[in-house]
N, C-alpha and C positions, 0 to 999 in steps of 0.2 A: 504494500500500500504506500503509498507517494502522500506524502504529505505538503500541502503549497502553501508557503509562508510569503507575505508581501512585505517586502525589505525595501527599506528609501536606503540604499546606501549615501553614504556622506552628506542627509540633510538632518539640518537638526529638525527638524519638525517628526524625524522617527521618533522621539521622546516624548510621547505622551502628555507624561505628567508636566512638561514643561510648557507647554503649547504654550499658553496666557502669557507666561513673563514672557518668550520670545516676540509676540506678537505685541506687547507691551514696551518691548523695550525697543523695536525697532523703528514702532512710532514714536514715539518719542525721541529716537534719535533723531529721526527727521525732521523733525520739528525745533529738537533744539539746535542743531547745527544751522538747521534755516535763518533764526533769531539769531544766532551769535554774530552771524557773518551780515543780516541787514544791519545790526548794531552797530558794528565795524563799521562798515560803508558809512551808516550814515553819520557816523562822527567825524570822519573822515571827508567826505566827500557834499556833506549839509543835507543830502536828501537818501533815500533808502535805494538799494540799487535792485532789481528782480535779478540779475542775471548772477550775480554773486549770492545771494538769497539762494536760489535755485542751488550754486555748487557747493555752499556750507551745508544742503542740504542731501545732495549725494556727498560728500565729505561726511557727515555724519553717521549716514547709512554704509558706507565701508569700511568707517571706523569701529562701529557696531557691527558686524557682521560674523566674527569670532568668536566674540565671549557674548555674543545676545540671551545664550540659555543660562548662562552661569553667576552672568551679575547684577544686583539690583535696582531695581528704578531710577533711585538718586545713583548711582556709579554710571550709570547711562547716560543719565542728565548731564555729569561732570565729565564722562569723554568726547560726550557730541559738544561739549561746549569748547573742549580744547583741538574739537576738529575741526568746527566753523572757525577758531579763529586761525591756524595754521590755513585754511585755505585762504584766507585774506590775505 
């Protein structure tokens, strides 16, 4: 008898129990990396920019993208913040 198991290899979303914080944290990262980086600009430049907004906001989402199951909300918060502002 064959037994068929469905395996995600190499995604974290194979982990069950983690699902919420992944999906928690990676909002958030995009979110907060988006805000770091309008911040920047707009202190910077007097007005908010989209286009730098937008890549604080992929900059946060790759920054987060390793340890998204492993770290806490506020640890999320604090890397997508120091993502947004290295993409500046």
């Amino acid at each position: 008898m064959v037994w068929l198991v469905r395996i995600q290899p190499g995604s974290t979303f194979s982990a069950h129990e983690l699902r919420i914080s992944i999906i928690a944290n990676t909002n958030l990262a995009a979110a907060a990396g988006a805000v770091m980086a309008m911040l920047i600009t707009w202190r910077k430049l007097g007005k908010p920019d989209v286009s730098m907004s937008c890549n604080g906001a992929v900059a946060g989402l790759v920054a987060i993208t390793a340890p998204c199951a492993w770290v806490q909300p506020w640890a999320a918060v604090v890397i997508e913040i120091v993502a947004g502002f290295i993409a500046c």
